[in-house]
C-alpha positions as CSV (number, residue, x, y, z in Angstrom):
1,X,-1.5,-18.8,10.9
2,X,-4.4,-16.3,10.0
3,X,-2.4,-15.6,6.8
4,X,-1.0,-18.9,6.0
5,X,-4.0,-21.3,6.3
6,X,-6.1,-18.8,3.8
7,X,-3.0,-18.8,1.7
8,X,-3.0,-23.1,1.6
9,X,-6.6,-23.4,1.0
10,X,-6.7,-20.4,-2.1
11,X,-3.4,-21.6,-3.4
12,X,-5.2,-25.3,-3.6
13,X,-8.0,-23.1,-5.9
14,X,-5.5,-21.1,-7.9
15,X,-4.1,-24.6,-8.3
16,X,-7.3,-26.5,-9.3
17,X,-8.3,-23.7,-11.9
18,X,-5.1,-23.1,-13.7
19,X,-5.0,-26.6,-14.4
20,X,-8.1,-27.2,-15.5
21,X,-6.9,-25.0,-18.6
22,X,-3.2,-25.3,-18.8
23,X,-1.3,-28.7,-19.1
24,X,1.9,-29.5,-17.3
25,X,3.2,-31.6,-20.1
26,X,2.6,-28.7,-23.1
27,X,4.8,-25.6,-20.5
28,X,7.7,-24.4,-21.9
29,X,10.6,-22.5,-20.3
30,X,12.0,-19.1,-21.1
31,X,14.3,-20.7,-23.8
32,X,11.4,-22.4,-25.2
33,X,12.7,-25.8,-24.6
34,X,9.9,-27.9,-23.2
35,X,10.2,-28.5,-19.0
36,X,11.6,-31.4,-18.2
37,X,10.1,-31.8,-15.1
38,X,7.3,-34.4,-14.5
39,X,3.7,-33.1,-14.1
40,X,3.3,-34.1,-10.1
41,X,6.7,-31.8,-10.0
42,X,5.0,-28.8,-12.3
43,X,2.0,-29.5,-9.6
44,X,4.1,-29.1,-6.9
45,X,6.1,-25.9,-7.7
46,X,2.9,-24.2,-9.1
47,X,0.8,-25.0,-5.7
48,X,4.3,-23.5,-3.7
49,X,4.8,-20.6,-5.9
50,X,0.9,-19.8,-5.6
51,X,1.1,-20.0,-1.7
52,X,4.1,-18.0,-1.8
53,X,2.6,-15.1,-3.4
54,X,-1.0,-15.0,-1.7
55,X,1.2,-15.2,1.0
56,X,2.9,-12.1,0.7
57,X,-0.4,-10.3,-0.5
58,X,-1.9,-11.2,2.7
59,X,1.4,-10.2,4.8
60,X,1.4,-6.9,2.9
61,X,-2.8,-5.8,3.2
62,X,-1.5,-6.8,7.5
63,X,1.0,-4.4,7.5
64,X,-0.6,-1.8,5.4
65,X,-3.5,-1.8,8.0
66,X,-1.2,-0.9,11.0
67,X,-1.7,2.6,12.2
68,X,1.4,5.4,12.7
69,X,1.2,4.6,16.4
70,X,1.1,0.9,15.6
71,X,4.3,1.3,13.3
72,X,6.5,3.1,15.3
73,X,5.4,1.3,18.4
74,X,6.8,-1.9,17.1
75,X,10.1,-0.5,15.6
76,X,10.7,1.7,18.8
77,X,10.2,-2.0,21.0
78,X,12.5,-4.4,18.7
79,X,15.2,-1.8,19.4
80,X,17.2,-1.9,22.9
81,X,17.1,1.6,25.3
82,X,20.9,3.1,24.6
């Protein structure tokens, strides 16, 4: 949760400023054929897709922070004794 509620509430920023300059209706796909996708629908996947990444930046900067120790610690306890 220390990752994913930061995630929500910047994802509902990201949201709220790439729509205020870019409208759902005008997106195209990677044919160029317009979406055809309603704009609550673009809102939705953009708002998923932003949380998604934050997200994983967030998950990433938490691992990157661990320590050796830390590391091998965890992978040494996940595994049973043989």
């Amino acid at each position: 949760m220390a990752i994913l509620w930061p995630a929500f509430l910047m994802a509902g920023v990201l949201e709220m400023l790439v729509f205020a300059l870019v409208d759902p209706g005008n997106l195209h796909g990677f044919g160029g054929a317009p979406l055809q996708l309603s704009r609550s629908a673009v809102y939705t996947l953009a708002f998923f897709a932003f949380w998604a990444v934050i997200t994983l930046a967030g998950t990433l900067t938490q691992k990157l922070l661990l320590s050796a120790e830390e590391v091998n610690r965890t992978a040494h306890s996940a595994t049973p004794p043989v």
